[in-house]
PyMOL Python script that loads the backbone (N, CA, C, O; Angstrom):
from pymol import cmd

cmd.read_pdbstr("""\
ATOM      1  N   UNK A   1     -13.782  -3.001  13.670  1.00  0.00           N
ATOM      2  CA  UNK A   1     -12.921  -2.924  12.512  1.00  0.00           C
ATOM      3  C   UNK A   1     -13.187  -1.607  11.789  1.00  0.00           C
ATOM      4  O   UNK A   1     -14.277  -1.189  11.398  1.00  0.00           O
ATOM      5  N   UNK A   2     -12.091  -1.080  11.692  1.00  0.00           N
ATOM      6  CA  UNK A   2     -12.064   0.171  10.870  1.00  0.00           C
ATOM      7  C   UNK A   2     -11.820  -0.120   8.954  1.00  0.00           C
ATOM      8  O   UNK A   2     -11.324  -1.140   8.476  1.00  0.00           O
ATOM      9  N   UNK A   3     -12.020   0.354   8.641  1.00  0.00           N
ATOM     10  CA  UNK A   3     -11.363   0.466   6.806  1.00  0.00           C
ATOM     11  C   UNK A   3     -11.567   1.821   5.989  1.00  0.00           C
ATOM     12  O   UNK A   3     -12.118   2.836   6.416  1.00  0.00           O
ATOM     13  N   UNK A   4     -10.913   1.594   4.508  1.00  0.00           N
ATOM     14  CA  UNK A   4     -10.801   2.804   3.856  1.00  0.00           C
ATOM     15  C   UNK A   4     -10.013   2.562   2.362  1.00  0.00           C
ATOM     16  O   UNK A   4      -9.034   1.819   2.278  1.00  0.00           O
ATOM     17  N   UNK A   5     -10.495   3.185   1.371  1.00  0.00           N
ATOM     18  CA  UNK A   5     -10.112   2.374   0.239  1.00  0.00           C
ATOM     19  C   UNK A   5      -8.887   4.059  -0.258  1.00  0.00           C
ATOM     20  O   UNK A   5      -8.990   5.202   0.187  1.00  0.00           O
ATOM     21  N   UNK A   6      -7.970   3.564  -1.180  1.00  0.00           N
ATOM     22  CA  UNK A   6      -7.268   4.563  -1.062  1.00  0.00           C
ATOM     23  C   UNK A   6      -6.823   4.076  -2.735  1.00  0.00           C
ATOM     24  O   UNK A   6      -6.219   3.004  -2.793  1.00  0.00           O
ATOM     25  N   UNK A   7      -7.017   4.606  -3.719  1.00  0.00           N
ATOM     26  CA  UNK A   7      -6.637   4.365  -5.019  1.00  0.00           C
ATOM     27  C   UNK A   7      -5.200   4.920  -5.856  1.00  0.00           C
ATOM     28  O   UNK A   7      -5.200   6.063  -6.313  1.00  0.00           O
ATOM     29  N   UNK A   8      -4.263   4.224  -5.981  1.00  0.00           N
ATOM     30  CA  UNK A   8      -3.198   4.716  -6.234  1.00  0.00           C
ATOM     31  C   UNK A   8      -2.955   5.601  -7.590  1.00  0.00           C
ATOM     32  O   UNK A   8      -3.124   5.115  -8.708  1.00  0.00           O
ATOM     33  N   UNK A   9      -2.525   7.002  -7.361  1.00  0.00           N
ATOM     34  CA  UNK A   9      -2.116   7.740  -8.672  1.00  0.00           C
ATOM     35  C   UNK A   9      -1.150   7.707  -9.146  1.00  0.00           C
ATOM     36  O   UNK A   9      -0.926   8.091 -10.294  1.00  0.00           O
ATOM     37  N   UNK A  10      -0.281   7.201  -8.317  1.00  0.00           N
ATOM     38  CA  UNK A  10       1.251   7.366  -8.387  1.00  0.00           C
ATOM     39  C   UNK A  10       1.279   6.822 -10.141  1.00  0.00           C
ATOM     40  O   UNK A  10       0.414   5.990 -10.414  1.00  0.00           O
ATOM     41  N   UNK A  11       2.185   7.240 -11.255  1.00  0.00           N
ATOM     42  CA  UNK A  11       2.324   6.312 -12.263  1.00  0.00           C
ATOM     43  C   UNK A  11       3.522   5.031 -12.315  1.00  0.00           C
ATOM     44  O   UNK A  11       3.580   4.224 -13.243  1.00  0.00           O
ATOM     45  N   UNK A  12       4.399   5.031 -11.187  1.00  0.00           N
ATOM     46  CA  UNK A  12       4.793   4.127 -10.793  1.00  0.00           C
ATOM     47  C   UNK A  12       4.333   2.698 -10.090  1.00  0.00           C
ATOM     48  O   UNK A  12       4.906   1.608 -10.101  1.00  0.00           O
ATOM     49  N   UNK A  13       2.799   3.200  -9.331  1.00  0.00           N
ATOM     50  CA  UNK A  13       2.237   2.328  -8.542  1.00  0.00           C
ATOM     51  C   UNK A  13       3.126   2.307  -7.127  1.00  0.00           C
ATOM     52  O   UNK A  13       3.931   3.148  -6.727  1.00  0.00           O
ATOM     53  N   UNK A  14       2.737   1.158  -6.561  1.00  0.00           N
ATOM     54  CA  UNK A  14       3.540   0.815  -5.286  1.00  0.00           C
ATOM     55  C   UNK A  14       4.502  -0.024  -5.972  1.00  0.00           C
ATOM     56  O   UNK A  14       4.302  -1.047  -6.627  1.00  0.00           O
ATOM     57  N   UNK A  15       5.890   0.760  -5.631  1.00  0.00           N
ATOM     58  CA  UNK A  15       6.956   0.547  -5.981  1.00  0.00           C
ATOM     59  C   UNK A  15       7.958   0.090  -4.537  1.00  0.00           C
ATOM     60  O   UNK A  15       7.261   0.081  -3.522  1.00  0.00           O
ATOM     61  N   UNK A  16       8.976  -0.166  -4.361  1.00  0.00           N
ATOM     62  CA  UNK A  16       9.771  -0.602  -3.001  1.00  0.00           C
ATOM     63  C   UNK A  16       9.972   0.947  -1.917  1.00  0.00           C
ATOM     64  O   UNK A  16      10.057   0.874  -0.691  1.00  0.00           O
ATOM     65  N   UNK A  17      10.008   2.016  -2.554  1.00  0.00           N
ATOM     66  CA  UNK A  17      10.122   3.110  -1.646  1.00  0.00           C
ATOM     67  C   UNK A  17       8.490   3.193  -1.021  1.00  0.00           C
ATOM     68  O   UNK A  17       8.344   2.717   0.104  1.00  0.00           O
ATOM     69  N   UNK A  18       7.592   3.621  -1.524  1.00  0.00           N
ATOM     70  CA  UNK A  18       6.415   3.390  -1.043  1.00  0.00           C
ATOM     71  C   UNK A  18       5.863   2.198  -0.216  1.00  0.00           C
ATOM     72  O   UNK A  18       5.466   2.152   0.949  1.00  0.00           O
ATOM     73  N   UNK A  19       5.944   1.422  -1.003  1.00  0.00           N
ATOM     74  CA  UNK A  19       5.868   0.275   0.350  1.00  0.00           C
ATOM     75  C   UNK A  19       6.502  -0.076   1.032  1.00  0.00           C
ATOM     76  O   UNK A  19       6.079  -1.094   1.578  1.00  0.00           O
ATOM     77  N   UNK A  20       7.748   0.364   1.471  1.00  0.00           N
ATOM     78  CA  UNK A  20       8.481   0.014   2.498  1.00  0.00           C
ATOM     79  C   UNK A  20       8.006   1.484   3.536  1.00  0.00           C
ATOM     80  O   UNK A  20       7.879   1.235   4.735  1.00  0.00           O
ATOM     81  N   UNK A  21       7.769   2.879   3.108  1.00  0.00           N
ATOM     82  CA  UNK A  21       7.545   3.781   3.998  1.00  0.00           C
ATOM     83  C   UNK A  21       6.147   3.420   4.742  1.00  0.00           C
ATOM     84  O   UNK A  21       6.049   3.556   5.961  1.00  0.00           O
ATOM     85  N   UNK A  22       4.654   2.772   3.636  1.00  0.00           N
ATOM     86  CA  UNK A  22       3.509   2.632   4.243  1.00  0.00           C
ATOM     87  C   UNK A  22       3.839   1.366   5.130  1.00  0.00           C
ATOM     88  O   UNK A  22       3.148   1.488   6.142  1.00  0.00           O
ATOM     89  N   UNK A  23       4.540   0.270   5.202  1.00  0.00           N
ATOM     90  CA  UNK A  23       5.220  -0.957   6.147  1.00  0.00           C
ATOM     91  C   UNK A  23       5.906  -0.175   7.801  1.00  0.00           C
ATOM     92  O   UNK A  23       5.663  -0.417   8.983  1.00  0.00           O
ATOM     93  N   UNK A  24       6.773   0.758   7.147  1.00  0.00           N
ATOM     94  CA  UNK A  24       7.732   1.044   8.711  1.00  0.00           C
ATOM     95  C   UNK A  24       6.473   1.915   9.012  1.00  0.00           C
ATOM     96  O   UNK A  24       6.017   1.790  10.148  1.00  0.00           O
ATOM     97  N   UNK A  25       5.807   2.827   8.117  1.00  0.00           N
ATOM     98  CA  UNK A  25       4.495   3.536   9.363  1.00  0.00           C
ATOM     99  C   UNK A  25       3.471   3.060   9.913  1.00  0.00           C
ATOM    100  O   UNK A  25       2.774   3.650  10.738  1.00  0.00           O
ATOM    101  N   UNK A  26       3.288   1.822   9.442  1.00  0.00           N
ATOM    102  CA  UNK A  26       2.052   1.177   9.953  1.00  0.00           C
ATOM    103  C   UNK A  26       2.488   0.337  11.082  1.00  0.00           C
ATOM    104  O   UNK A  26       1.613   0.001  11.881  1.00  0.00           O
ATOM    105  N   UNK A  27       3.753  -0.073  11.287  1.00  0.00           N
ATOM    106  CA  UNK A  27       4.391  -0.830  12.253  1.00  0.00           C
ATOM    107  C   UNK A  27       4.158  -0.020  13.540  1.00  0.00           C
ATOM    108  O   UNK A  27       3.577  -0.552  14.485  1.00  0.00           O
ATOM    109  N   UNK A  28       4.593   1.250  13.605  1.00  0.00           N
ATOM    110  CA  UNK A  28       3.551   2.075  15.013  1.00  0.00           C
ATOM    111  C   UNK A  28       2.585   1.220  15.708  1.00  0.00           C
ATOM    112  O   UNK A  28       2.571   0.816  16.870  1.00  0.00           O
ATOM    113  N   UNK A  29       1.637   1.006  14.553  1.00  0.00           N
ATOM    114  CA  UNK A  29       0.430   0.595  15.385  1.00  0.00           C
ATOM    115  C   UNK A  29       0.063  -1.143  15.976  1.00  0.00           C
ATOM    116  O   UNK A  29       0.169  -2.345  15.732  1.00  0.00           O
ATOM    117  N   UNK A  30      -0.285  -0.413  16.637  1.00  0.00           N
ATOM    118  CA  UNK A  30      -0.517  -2.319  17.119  1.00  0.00           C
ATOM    119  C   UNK A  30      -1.871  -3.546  16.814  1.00  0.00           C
ATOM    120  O   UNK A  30      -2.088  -4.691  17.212  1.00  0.00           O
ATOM    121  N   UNK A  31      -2.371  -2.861  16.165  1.00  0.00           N
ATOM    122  CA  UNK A  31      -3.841  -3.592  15.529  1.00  0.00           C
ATOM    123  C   UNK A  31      -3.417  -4.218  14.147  1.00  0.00           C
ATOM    124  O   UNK A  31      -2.486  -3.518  13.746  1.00  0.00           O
ATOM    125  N   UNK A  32      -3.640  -5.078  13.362  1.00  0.00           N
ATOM    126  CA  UNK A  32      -3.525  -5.937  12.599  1.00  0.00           C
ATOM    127  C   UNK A  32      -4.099  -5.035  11.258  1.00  0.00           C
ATOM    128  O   UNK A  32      -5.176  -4.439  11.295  1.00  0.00           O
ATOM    129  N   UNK A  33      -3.137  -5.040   9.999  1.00  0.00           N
ATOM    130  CA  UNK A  33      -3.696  -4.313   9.008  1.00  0.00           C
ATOM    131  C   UNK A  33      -3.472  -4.584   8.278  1.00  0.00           C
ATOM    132  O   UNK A  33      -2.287  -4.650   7.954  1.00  0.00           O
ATOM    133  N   UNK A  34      -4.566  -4.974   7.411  1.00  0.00           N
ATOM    134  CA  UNK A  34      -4.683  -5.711   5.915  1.00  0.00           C
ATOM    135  C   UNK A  34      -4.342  -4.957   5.063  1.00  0.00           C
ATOM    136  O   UNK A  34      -4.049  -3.835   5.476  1.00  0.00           O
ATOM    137  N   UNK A  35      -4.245  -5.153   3.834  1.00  0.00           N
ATOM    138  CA  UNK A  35      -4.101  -4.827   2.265  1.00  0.00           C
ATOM    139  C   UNK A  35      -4.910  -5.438   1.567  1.00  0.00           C
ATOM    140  O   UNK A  35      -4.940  -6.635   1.854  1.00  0.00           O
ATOM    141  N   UNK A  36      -5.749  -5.071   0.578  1.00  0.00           N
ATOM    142  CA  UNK A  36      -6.414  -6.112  -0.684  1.00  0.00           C
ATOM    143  C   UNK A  36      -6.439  -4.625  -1.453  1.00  0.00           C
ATOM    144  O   UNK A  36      -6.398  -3.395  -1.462  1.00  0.00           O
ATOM    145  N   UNK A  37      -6.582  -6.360  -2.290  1.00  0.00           N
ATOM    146  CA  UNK A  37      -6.594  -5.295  -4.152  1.00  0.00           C
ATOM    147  C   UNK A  37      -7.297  -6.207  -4.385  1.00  0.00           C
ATOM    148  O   UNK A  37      -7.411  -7.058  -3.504  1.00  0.00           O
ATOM    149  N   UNK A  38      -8.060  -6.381  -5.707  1.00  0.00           N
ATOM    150  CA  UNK A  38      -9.083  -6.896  -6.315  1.00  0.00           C
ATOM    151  C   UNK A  38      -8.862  -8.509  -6.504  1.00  0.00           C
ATOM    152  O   UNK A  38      -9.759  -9.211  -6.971  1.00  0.00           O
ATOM    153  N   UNK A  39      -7.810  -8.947  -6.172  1.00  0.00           N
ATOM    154  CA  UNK A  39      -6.952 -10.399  -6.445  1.00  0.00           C
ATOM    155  C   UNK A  39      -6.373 -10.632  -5.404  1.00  0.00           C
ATOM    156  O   UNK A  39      -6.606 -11.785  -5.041  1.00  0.00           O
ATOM    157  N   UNK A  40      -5.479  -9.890  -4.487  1.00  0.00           N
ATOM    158  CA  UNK A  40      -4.328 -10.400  -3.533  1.00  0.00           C
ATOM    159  C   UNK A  40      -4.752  -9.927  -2.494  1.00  0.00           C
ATOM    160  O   UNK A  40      -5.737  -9.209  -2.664  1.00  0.00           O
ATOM    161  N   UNK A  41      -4.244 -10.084  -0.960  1.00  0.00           N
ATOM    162  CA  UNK A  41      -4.043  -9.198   0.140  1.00  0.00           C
ATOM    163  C   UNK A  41      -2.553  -9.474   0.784  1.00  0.00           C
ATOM    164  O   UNK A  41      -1.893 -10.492   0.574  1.00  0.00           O
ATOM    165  N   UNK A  42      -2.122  -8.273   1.677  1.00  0.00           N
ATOM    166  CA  UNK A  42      -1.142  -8.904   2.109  1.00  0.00           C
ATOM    167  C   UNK A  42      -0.808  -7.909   3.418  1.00  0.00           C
ATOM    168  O   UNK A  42      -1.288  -6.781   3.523  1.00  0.00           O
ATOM    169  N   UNK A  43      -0.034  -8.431   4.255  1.00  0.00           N
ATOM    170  CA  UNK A  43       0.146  -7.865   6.012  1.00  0.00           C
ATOM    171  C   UNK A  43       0.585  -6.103   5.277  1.00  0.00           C
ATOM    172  O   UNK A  43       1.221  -5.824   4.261  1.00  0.00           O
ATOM    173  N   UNK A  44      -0.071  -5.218   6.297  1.00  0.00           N
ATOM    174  CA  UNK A  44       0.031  -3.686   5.868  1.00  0.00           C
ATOM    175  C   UNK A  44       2.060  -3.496   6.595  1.00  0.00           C
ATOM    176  O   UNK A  44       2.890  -2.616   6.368  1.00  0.00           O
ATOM    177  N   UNK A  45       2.111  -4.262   7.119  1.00  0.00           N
ATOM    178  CA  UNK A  45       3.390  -4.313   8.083  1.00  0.00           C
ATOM    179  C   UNK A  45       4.963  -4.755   7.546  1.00  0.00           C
ATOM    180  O   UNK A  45       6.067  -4.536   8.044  1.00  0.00           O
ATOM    181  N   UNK A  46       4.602  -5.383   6.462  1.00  0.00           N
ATOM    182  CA  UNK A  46       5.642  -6.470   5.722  1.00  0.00           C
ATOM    183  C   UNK A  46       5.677  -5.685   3.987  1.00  0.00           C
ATOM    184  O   UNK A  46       4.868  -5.543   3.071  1.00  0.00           O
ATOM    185  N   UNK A  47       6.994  -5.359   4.227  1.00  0.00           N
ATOM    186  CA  UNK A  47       7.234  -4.878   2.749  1.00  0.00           C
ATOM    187  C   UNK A  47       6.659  -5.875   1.779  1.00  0.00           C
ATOM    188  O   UNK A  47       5.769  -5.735   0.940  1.00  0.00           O
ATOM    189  N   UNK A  48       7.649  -7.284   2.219  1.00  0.00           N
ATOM    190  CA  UNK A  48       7.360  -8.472   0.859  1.00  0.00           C
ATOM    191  C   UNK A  48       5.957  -8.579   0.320  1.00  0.00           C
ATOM    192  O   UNK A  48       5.719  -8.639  -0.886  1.00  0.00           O
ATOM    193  N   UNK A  49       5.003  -8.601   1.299  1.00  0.00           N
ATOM    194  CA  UNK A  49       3.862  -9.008   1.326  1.00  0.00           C
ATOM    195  C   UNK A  49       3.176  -7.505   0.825  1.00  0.00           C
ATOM    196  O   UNK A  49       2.683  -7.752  -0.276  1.00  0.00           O
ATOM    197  N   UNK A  50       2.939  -6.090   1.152  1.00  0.00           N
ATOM    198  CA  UNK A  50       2.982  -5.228   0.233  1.00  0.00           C
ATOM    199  C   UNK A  50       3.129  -5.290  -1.258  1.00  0.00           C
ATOM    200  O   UNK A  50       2.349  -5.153  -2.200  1.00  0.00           O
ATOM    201  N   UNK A  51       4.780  -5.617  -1.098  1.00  0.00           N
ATOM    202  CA  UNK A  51       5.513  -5.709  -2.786  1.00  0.00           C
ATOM    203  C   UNK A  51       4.591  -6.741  -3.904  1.00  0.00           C
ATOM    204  O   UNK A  51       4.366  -6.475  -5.085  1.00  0.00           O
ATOM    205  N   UNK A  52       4.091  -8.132  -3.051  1.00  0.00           N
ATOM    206  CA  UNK A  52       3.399  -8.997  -3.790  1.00  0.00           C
ATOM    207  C   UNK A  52       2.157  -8.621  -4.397  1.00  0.00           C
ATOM    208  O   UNK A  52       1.763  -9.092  -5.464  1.00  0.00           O
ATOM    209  N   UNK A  53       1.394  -7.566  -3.550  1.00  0.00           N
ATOM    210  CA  UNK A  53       0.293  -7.168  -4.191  1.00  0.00           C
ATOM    211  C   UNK A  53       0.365  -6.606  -5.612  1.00  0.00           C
ATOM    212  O   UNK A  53      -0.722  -6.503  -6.180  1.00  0.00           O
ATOM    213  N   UNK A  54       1.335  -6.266  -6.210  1.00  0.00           N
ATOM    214  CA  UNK A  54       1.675  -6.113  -7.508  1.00  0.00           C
ATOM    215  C   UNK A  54       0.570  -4.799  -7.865  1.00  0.00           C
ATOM    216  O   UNK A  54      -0.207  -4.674  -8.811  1.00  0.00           O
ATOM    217  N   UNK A  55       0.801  -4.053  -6.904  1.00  0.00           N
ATOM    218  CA  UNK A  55      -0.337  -2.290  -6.953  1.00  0.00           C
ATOM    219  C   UNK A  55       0.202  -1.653  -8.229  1.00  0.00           C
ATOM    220  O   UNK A  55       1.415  -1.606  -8.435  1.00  0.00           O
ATOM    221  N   UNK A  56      -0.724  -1.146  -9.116  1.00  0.00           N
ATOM    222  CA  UNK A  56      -0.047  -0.660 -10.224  1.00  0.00           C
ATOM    223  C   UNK A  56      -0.890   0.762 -10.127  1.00  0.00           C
ATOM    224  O   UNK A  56      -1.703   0.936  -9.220  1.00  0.00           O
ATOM    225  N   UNK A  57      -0.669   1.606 -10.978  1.00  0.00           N
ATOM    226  CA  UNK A  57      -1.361   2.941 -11.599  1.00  0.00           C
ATOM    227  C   UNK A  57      -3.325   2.741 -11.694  1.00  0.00           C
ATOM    228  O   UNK A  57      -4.127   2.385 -12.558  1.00  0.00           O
ATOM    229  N   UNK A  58      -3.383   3.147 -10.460  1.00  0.00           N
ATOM    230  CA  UNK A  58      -5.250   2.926 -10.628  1.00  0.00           C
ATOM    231  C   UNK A  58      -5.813   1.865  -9.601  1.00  0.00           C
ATOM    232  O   UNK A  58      -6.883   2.040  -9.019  1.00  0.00           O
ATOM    233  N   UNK A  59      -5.401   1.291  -9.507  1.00  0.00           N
ATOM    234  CA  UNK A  59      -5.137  -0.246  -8.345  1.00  0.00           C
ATOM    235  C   UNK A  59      -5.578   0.376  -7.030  1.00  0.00           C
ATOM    236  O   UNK A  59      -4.765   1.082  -6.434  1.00  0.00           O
ATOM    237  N   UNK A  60      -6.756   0.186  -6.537  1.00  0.00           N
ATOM    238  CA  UNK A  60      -7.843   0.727  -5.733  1.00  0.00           C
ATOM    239  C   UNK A  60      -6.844  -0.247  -4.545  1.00  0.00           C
ATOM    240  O   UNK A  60      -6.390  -1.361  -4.809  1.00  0.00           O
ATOM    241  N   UNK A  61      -6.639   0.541  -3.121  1.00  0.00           N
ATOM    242  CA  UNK A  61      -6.459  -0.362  -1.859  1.00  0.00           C
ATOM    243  C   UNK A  61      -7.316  -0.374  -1.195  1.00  0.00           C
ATOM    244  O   UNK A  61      -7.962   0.656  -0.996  1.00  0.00           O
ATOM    245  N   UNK A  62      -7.652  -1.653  -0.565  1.00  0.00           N
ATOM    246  CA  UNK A  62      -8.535  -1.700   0.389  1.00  0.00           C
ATOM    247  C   UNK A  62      -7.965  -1.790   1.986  1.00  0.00           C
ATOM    248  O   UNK A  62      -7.394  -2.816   2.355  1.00  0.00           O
ATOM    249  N   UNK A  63      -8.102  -0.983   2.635  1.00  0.00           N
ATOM    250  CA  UNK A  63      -7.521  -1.459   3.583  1.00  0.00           C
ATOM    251  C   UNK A  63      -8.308  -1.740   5.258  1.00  0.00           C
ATOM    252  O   UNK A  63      -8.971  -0.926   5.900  1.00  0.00           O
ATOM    253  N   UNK A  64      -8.027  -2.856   5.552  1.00  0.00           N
ATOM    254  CA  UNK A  64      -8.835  -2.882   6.992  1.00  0.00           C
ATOM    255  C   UNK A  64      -8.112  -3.092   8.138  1.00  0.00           C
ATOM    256  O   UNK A  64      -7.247  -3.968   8.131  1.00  0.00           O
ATOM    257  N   UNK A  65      -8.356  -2.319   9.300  1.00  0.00           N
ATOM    258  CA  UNK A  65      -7.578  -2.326  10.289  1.00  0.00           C
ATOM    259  C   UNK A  65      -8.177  -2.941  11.422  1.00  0.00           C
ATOM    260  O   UNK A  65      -9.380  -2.919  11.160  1.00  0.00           O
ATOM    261  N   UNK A  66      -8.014  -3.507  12.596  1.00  0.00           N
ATOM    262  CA  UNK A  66      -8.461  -4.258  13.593  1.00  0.00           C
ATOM    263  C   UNK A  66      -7.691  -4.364  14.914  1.00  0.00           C
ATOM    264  O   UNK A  66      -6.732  -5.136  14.920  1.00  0.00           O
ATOM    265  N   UNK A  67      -8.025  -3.595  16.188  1.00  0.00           N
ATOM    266  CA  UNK A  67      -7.604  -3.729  16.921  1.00  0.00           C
ATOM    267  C   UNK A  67      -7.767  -2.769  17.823  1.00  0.00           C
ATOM    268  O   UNK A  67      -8.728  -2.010  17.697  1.00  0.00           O
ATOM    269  N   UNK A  68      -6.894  -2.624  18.864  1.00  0.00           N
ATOM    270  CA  UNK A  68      -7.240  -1.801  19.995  1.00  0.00           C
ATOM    271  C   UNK A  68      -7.024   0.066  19.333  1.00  0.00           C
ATOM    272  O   UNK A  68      -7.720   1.065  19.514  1.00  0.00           O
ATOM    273  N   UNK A  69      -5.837  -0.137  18.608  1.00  0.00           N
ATOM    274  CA  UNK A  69      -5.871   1.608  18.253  1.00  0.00           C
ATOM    275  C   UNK A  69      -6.698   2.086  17.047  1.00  0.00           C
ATOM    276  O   UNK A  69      -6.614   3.269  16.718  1.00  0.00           O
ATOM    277  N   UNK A  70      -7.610   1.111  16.267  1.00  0.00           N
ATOM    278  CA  UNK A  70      -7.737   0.889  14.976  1.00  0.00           C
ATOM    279  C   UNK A  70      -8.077   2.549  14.377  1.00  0.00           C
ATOM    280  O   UNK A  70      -7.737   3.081  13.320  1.00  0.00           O
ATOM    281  N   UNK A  71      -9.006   3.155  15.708  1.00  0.00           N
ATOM    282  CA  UNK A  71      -9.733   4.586  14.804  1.00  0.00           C
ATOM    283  C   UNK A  71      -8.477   5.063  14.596  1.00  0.00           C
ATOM    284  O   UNK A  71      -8.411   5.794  13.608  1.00  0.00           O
ATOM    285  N   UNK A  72      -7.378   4.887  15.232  1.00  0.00           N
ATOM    286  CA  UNK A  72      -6.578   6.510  15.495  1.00  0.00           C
ATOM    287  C   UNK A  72      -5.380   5.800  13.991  1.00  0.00           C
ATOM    288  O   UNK A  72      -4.623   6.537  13.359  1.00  0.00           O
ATOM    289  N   UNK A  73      -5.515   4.364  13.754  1.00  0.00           N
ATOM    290  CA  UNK A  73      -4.757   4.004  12.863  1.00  0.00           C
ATOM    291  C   UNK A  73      -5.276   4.428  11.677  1.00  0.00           C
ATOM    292  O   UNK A  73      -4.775   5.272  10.934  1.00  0.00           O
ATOM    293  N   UNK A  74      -6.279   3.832  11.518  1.00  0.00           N
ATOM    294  CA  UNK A  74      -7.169   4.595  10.024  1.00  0.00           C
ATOM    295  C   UNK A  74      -6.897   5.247   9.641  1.00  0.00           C
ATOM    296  O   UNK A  74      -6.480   5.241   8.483  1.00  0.00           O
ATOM    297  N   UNK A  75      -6.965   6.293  10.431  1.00  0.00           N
ATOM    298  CA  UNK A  75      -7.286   7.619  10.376  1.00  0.00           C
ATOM    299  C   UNK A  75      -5.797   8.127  10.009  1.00  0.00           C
ATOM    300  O   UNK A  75      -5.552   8.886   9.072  1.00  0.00           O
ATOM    301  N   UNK A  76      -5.188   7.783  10.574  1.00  0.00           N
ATOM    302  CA  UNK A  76      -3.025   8.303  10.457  1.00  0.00           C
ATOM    303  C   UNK A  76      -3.116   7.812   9.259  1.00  0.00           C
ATOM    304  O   UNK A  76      -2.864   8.575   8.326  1.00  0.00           O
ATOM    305  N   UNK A  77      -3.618   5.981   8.885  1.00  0.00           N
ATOM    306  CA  UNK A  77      -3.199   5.271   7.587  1.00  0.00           C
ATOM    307  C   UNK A  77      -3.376   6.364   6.073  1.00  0.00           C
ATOM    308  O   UNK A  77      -2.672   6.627   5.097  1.00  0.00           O
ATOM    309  N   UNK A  78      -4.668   6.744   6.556  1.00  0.00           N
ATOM    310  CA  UNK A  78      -5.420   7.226   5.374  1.00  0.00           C
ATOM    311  C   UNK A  78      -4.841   8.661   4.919  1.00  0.00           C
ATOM    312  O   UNK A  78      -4.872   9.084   3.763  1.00  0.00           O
ATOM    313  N   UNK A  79      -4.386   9.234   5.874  1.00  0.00           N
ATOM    314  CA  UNK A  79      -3.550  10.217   5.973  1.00  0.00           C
ATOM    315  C   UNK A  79      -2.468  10.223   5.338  1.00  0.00           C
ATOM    316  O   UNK A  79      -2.155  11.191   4.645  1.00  0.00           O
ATOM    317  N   UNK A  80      -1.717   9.166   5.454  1.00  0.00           N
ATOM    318  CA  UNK A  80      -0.395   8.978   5.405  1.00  0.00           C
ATOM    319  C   UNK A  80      -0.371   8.709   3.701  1.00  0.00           C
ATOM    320  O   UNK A  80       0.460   9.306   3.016  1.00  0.00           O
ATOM    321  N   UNK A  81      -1.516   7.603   2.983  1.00  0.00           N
ATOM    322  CA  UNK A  81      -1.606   7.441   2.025  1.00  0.00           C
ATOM    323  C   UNK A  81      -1.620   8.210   1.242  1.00  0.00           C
ATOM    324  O   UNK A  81      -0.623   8.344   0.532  1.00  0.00           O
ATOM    325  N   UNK A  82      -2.776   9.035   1.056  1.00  0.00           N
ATOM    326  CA  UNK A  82      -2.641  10.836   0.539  1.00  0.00           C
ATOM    327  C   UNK A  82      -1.473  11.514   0.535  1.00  0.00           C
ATOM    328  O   UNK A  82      -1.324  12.115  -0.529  1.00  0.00           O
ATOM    329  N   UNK A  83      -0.766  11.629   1.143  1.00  0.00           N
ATOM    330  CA  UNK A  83       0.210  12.429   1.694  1.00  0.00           C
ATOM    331  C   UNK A  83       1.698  12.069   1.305  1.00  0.00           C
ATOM    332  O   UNK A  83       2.570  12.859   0.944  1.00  0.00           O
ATOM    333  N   UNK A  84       1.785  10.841   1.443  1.00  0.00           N
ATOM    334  CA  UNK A  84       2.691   9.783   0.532  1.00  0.00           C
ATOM    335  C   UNK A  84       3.146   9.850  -1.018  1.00  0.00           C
ATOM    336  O   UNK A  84       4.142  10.222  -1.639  1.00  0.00           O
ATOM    337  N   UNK A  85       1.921   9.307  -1.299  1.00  0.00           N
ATOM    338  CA  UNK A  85       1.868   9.278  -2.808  1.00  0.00           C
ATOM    339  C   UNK A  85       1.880  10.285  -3.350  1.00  0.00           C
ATOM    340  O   UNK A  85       2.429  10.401  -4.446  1.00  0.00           O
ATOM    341  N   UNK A  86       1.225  11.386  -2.677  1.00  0.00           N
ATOM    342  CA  UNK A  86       1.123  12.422  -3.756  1.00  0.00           C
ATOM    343  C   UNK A  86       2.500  12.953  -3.373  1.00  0.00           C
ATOM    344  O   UNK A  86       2.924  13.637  -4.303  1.00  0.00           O
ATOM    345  N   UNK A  87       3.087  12.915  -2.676  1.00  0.00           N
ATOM    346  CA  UNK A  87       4.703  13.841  -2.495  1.00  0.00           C
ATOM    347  C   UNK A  87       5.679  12.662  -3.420  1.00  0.00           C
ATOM    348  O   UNK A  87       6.640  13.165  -4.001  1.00  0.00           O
ATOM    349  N   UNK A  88       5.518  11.386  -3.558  1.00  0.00           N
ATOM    350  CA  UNK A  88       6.553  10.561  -4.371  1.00  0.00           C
ATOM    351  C   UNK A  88       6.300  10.841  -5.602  1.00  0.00           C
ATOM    352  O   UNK A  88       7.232  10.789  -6.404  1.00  0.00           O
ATOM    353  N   UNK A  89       4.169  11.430  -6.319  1.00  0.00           N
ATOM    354  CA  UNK A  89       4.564  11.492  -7.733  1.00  0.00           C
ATOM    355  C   UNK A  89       4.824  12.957  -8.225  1.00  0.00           C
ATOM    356  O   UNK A  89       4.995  13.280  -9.401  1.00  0.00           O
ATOM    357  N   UNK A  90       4.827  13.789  -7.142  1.00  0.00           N
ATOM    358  CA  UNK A  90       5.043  15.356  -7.308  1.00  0.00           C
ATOM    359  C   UNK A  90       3.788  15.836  -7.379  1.00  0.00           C
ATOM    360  O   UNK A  90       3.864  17.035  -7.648  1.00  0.00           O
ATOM    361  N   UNK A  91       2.697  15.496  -7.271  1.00  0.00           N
ATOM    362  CA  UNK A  91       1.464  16.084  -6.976  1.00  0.00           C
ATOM    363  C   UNK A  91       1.232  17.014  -6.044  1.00  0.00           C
ATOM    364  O   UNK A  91       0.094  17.455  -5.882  1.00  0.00           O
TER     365      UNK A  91
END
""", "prot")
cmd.dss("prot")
cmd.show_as("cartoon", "prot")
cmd.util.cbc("prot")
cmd.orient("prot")
């Protein structure tokens, strides 16, 4: 099992554009990938279940990945997170 915590700056939080882009990119991979926040978790794969985590401004992710591609997922995930957020809040 791989993981990696990724803390949101966005001042929107995870909003439906963001979690639907970190959902269709994580769908690539074929290893199983969690979400938690300090209260909820939910499939890294499934917008709804994203959307429920109710991620706001500061809202630390935890994320763990499991499976056959897991390093090369991490590693894209964690990427992707950075890279994401900071282009949706203009950072």
């Amino acid at each position: 099992m791989k993981e990696f915590t990724y803390r949101i700056e966005d001042e929107n939080g995870m909003h439906a554009r963001p979690a639907g882009k970190l959902a269709t990119f994580a769908k690539q991979f074929s290893s199983r990938i969690t979400v938690k926040t300090d209260k909820k978790e939910g499939d890294g794969k499934r917008l709804l279940s994203l959307m429920s985590l109710g991620a706001v401004c500061g809202t630390e992710l935890h994320f763990l990945i499991e499976g056959d591609d897991e390093a090369a997922a991490c590693e894209a995930l964690e990427r992707f997170c950075k890279e994401s957020w900071c282009a949706e809040s203009g950072k």
